[in-house]
C-alpha positions as CSV (number, residue, x, y, z in Angstrom):
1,X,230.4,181.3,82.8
2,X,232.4,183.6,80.0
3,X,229.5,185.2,79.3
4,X,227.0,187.6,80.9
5,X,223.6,185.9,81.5
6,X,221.3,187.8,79.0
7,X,218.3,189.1,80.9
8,X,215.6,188.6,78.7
9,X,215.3,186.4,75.5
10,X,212.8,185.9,72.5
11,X,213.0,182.3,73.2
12,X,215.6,179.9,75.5
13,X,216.3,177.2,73.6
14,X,216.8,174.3,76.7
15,X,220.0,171.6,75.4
16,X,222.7,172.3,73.2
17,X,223.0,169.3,70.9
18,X,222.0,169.0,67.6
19,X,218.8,169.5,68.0
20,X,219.4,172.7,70.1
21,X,221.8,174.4,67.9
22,X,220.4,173.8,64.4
23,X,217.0,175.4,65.9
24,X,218.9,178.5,67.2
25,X,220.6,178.8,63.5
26,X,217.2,178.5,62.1
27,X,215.6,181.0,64.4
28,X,218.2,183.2,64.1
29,X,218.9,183.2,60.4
30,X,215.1,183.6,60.4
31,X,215.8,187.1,62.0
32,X,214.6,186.2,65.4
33,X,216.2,188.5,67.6
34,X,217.3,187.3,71.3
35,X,217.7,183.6,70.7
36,X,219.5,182.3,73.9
37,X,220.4,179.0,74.0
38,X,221.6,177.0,77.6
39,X,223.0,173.6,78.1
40,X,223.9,171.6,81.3
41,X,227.6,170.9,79.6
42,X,229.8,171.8,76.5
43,X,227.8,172.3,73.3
44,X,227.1,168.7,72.0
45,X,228.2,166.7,75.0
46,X,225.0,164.7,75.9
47,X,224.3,162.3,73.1
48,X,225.0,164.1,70.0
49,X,228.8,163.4,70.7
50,X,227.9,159.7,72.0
51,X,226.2,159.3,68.6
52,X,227.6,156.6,66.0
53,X,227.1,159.2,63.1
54,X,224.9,157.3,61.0
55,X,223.0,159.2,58.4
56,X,220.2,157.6,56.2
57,X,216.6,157.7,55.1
58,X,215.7,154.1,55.6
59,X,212.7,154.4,57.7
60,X,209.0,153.1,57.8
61,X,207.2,155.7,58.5
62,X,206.7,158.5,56.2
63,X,207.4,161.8,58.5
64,X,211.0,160.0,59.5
65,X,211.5,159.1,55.9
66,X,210.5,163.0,54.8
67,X,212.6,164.4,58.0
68,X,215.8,162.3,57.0
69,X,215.7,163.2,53.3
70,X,215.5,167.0,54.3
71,X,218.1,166.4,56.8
72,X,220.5,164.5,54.4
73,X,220.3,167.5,51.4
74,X,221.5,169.7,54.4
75,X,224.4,166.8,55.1
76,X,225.7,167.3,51.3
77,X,226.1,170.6,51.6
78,X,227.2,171.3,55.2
79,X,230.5,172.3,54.2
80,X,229.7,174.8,51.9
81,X,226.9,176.5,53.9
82,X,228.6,176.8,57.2
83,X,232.1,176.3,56.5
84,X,232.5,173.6,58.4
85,X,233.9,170.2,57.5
86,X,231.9,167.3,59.1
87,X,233.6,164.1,57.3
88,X,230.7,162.9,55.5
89,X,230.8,159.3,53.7
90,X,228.0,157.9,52.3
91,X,229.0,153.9,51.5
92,X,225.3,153.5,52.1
93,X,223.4,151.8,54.8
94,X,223.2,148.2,54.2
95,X,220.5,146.2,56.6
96,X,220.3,142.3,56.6
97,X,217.5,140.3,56.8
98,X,217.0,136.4,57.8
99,X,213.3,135.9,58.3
100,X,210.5,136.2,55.7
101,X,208.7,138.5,57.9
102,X,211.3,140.8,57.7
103,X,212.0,140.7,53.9
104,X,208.2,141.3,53.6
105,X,208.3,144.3,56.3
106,X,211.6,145.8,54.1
107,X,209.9,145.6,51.4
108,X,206.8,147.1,52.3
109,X,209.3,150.3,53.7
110,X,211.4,150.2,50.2
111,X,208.2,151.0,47.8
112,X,207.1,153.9,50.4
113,X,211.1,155.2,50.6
114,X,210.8,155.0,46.7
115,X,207.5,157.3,46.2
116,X,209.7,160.2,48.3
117,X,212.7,159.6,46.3
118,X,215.1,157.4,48.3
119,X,217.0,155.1,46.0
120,X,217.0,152.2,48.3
121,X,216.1,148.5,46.9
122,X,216.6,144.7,48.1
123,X,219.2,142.9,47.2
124,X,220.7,139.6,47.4
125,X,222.5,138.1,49.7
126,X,225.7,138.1,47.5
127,X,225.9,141.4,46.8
128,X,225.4,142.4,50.5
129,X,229.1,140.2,50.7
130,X,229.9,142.5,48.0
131,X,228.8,145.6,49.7
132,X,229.8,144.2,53.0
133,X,232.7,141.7,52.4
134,X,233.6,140.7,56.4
135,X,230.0,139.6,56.9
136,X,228.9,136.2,56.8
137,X,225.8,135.4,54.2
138,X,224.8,132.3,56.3
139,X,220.6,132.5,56.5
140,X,220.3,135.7,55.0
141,X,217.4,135.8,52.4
142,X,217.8,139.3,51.6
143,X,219.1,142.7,52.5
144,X,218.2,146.8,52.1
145,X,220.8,149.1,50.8
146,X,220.3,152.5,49.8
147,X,223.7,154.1,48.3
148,X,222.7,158.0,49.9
149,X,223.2,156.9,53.4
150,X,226.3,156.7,55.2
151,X,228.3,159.2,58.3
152,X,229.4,161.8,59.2
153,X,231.2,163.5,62.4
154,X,228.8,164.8,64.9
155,X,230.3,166.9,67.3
156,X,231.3,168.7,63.9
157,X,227.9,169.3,63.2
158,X,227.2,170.8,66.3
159,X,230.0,173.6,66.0
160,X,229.2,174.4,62.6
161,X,225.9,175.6,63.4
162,X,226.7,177.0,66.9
163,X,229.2,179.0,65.0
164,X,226.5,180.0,62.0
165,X,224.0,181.5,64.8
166,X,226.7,182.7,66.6
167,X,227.1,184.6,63.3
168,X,223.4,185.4,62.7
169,X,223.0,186.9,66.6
170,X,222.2,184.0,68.7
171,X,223.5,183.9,72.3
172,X,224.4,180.2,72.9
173,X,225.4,179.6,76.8
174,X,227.2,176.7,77.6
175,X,227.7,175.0,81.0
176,X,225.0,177.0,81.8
177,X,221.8,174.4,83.1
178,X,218.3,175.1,82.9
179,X,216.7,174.5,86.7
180,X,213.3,175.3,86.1
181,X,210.3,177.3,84.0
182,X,208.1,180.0,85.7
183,X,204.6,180.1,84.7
184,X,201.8,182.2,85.1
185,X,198.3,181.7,84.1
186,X,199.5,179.1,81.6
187,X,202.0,181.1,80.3
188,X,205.7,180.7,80.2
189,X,207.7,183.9,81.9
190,X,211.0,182.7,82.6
191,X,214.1,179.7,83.0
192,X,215.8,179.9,85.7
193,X,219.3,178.7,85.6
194,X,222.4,178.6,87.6
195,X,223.7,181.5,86.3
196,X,220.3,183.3,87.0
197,X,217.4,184.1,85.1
198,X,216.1,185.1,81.7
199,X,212.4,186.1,81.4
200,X,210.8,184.7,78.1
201,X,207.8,183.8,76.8
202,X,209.1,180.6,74.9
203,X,211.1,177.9,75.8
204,X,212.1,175.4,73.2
205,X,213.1,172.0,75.0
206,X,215.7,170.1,73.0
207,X,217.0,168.3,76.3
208,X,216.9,164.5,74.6
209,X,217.2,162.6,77.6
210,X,216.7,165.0,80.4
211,X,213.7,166.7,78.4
212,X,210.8,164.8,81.0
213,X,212.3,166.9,83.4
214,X,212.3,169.8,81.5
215,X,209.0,169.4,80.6
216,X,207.8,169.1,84.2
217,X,208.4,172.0,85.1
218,X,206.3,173.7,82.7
219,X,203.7,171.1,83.6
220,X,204.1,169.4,80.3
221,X,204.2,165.1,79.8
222,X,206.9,164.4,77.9
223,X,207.2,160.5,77.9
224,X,210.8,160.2,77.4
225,X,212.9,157.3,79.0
226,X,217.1,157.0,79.0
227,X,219.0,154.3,78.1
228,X,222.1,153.3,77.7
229,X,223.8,152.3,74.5
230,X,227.4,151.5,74.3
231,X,229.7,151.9,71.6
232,X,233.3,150.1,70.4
233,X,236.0,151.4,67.7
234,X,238.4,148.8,66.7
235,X,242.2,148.7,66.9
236,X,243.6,149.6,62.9
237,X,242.4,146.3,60.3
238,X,245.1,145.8,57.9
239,X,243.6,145.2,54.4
240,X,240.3,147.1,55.6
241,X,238.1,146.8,52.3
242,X,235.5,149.8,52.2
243,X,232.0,148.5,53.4
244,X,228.6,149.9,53.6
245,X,226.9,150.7,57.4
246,X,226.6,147.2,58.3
247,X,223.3,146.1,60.4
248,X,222.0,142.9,61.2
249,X,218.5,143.4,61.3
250,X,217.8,140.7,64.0
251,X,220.5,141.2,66.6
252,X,220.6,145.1,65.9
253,X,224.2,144.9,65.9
254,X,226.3,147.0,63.6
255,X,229.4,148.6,62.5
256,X,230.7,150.9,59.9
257,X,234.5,152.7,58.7
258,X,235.9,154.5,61.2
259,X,239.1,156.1,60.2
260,X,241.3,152.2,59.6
261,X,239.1,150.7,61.9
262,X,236.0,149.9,62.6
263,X,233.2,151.8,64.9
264,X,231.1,148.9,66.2
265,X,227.6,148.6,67.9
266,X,224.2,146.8,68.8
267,X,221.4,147.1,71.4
268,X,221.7,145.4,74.4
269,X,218.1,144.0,75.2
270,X,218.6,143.8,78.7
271,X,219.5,147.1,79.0
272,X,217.5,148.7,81.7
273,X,216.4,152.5,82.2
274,X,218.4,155.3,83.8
275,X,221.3,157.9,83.2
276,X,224.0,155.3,83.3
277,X,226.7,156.6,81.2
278,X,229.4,154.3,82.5
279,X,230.7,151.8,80.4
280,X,229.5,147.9,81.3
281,X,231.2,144.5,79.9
282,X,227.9,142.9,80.6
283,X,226.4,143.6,76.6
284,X,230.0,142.2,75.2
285,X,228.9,138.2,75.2
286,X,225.8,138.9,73.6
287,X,228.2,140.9,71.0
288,X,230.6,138.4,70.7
289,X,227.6,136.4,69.8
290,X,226.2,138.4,67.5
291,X,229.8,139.1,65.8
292,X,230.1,135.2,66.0
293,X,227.2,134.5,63.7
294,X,227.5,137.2,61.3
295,X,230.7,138.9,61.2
296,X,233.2,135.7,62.4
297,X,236.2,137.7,61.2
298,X,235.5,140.7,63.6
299,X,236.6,138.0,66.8
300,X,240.2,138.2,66.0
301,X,240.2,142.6,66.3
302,X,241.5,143.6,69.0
303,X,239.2,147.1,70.6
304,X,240.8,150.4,71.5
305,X,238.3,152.8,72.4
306,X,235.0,153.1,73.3
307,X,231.8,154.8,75.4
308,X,228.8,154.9,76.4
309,X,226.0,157.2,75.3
310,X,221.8,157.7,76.3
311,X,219.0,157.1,73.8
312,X,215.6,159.1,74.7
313,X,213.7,156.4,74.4
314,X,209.3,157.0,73.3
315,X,207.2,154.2,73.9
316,X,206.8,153.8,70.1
317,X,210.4,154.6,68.9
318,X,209.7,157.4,66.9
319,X,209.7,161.8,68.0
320,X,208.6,163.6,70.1
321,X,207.9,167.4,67.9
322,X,205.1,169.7,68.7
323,X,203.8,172.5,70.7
324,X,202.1,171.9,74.4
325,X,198.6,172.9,74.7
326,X,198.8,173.3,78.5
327,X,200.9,176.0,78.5
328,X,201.8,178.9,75.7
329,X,204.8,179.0,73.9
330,X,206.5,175.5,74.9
331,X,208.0,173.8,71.6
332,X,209.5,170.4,72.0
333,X,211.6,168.6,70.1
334,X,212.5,165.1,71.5
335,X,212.8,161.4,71.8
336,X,214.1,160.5,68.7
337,X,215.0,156.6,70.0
338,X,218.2,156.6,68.1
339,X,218.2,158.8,65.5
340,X,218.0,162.1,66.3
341,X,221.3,163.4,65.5
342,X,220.5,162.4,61.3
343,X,217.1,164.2,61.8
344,X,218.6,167.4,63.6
345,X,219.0,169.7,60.4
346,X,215.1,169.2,59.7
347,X,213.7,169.4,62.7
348,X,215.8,172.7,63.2
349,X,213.6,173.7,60.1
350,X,210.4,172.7,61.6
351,X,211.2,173.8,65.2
352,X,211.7,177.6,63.4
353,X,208.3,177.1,61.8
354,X,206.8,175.8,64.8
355,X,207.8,179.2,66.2
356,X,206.9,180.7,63.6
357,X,203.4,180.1,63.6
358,X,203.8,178.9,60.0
359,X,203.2,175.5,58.7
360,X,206.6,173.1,58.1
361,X,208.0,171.6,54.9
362,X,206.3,168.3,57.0
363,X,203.2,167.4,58.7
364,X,204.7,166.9,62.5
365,X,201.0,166.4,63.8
366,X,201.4,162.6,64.5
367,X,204.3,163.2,66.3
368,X,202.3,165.1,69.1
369,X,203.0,164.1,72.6
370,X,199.3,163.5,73.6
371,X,199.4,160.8,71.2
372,X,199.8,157.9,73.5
373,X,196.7,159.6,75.7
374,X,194.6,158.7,72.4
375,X,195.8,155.8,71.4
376,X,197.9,157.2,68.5
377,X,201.3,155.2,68.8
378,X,202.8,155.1,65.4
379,X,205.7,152.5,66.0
380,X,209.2,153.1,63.9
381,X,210.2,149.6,62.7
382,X,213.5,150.3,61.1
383,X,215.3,151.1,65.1
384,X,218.7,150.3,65.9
């Protein structure tokens, strides 16, 4: 380490992605003193740098639909608020639909998107060949497009709010990782780490996939799972017209511009659970099928690069936010299925507030941990 291990912190913010680094900005911008922040790697390097970028407010559930509209007004003006340029394109989000069920579900999650101001609406399938001209329109009924979603460069998110609570006093560590939380009488006193330890009275666990751990060491459940998700950019497409963040709906696969290719993606349902962050050909025939039927043109690109990232996977595909009742002072933020990097900027916000003992712009309640002990599952249908 650069940097000598601070001795004592207001609170040790555990994982430095998104999630981790917007919350120390917050904190410290808020005038908490002492923010120390620790991450197993380089800031960003788990799966906020693995992420496809995405950016939208096309959810079902109100709290995700609230929490991305926050997060995209933060988007907009990124540039001008931290000085930092994080390539943001917003050709919309465009998803495709072939079953009645799921033209009925969409529009269902339209009307509520609507009542908190999302501009999204169905449309035909002709002008998703408009929006989306390298997709075929074969048994499509209908798609959802809303016009303010869109990408953006991750990893430059990351250092422009590192560098903004850099600025503000924070103390952000990385290649630095958390090995465990002392605890006495139900209170936090420490992290130890492998550069030693800071005594503290919070810890703020932003670990994504590695957060069950952390939260087992404070005795806290936090049912998080990893999985795998792998992703493909495309050689250079000659004559690449602009298109909207593609997704087909039933296969989950995806793509959107990426620089004069393509970045290209889908869920691989027999994906199984663990910290596998090697690359696999075994998803790419269930791709090629899924390119086959709607995006035909796409078999004749050659690939260049590609990786492979985790998701933190809840049993209902939605977050994991709140504040542990077994033991004082541990804040989570985690298991976002997907899309936690587009929610990072708000959940910074109500991670500070959390803190803060104040309440956030949003009610986070459902989004307790404990809810699956009580049968609270609130299932996010719009997952990728």
């Amino acid at each position: 380490m650069s940097r000598e291990l601070p001795t004592r912190a207001s609170a040790v913010i555990i994982g430095g992605g998104v999630m981790g680094v917007a919350a120390a900005y917050e904190l410290a911008a808020a005038g908490v003193t002492d923010v120390v922040l620790i991450d197993q790697g380089p800031l960003g390097s788990g799966s906020t740098s693995k992420a496809a970028g995405g950016v939208r407010a096309q959810f079902s559930d109100r709290v995700n639909i609230e929490l991305a509209v926050r997060s995209l007004q933060t988007f907009e003006t990124f540039a001008e608020r931290f000085g930092q340029e994080i390539d943001l394109h917003k050709p919309g989000y465009l998803f495709l639909l072939d079953t009645p069920e799921a033209v009925a579900e969409f529009e269902r999650n339209v009307a509520v998107q609507n009542d908190l101001g999302v501009p999204s609406r169905i449309i035909t399938p002709r002008e998703a060949a408009e929006l989306s001209p390298l997709i075929d329109t074969d048994g499509l009924l209908a798609a959802a497009y809303s016009p303010t979603d869109g990408h953006c460069t991750p990893e430059s998110v990351v250092l422009g709010y590192a560098g903004a609570a850099r600025r503000h006093g924070a103390t952000l560590l990385p290649n630095c990782a958390a090995t465990g939380i002392d605890t006495l009488n139900g209170r936090i006193v420490a992290v130890e780490t492998e550069g030693g330890r800071i005594e503290t009275d919070t810890v703020i666990c932003a670990a994504g996939a590695w957060s069950r751990a952390v939260g087992a060491w404070a005795g806290v459940d936090l049912p998080v799972t990893p999985l795998r998700r792998q992703i493909l950019v495309t050689e250079p497409i000659p004559d690449l017209p602009p298109t909207a963040f593609t997704i087909d709906f039933a296969t989950s696969f995806y793509f959107h511009r990426e620089g004069r290719g393509l970045l290209i993606g889908m869920s691989d349902p027999e994906e199984t659970p663990g910290f596998k962050l090697d690359r696999s050909d075994a998803w790419l025939p269930r791709l090629g099928e899924a390119m086959a039927h709607r995006a035909p043109a796409l078999l004749d690109v050659g690939f260049g690069t590609g990786w492979a990232g985790l998701y933190e996977v809840t049993p209902d595909h939605n977050a994991l936010i709140g504040t542990a009742p077994s033991v004082d002072r541990f804040i989570y933020a985690t298991g976002f299925s997907g899309h936690g990097f587009l929610m990072g900027p708000a959940v910074g916000e109500v991670v500070r507030d959390l803190y803060l003992d104040r309440a956030p712009f949003v009610d986070v309640t459902g989004l307790d941990a404990r809810r699956f002990d009580r049968a609270g599952a609130r299932p996010e249908l719009n997952i990728v």
